[in-house]
C-alpha angles and dihedrals in degrees: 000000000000107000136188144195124238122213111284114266149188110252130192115178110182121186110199125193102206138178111272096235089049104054094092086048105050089036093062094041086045092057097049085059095050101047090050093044096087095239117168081213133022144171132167114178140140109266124250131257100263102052116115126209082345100123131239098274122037119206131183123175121187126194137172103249130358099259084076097058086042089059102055098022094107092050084062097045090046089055100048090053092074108123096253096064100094096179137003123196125180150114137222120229150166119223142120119247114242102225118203101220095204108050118084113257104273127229103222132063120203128188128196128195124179141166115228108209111273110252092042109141117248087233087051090050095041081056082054101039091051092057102048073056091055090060100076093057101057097029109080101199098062105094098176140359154183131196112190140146125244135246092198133030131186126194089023148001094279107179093189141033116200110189124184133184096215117198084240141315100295086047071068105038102035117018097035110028090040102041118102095247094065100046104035097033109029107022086069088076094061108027105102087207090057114085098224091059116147105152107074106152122074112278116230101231101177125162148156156165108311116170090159087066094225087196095071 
């Protein structure tokens, strides 16, 4: 599959828990703040059934440099510390998305974060790192994709941010989660039964609807 590579960006993925009776709420105040950020990029939507550990409102904010983000990052703390935000998870990051020309724009998003052990060789995470990069090309509903590690973390120390655009939910619950690839290459890295294990804690998979393909 021919790939390219977009221009790099400022990202800012947020996963909010929030009370049930709020999320309308706190989606709608969420999203003011995001259309008057100046992001290149934003989405704000419920997550999907399906995401684990991956909170009630996604948010991701792109910009073009990290001064932007600085500008308006306050505005966003000041916000997620409402009451009904029970917990927030992200990362900030620079990186540039990797699109897959040839497959059709996708409709999810999914982020991962995730904290690789802390002692774990550089050599040991580049072999992980190479194969979360091998996904994209066997499995058929990633359109386009971006591995990077953060320069900021929130929730917990997370060391890496894996985001995805996924054809649709069952690109996420069938093709990828189910493909060989996932469960005999990658899932060594997180099964605590697995030797080669290097990812303990508990990952953060959230996704949800995206027609505004945030990744581009």
């Amino acid at each position: 599959s021919r790939t390219s590579k977009d221009s790099a960006m400022y990202s800012v993925p947020r996963l909010l828990d929030v009370a049930e009776a709020d999320c309308a709420r706190i989606q709608q105040l969420v999203n003011k703040l995001a259309q008057e950020s100046g992001a290149a990029r934003h989405l704000v939507a419920p997550t999907l059934p399906g995401s684990r550990n991956g909170g009630d409102v996604l948010v991701h904010l792109r910009f073009d440099d990290s001064e932007q983000w600085a500008a308006v990052s306050d505005d966003f703390d000041a916000a997620l510390a409402d009451p009904a935000i029970t917990r927030v998870n992200g990362v900030s990051y620079h990186g540039s998305p990797t699109v897959i020309a040839d497959r059709a724009p996708g409709t999810v998003y999914r982020t991962l974060l995730l904290r690789v052990e802390h002692g774990v060789s550089p050599a040991t995470q580049s072999r992980f790192c190479a194969d979360l990069e091998q996904l994209p090309g066997y499995v058929s509903t990633i359109s386009a994709w971006q591995l990077s590690r953060p320069d900021h973390a929130v929730g917990n120390a997370w060391t890496h941010v894996f985001d995805q655009e996924f054809s649709d939910t069952d690109g996420i619950m069938g093709a990828y989660l189910m493909h060989p690839i996932h469960w005999a290459v990658v899932d060594q890295w997180f099964d605590p039964e697995c030797p080669n294990v290097i990812v303990r804690e508990r990952v953060c998979h959230s996704f949800c609807t995206d027609g505004g393909r945030v990744l581009r």
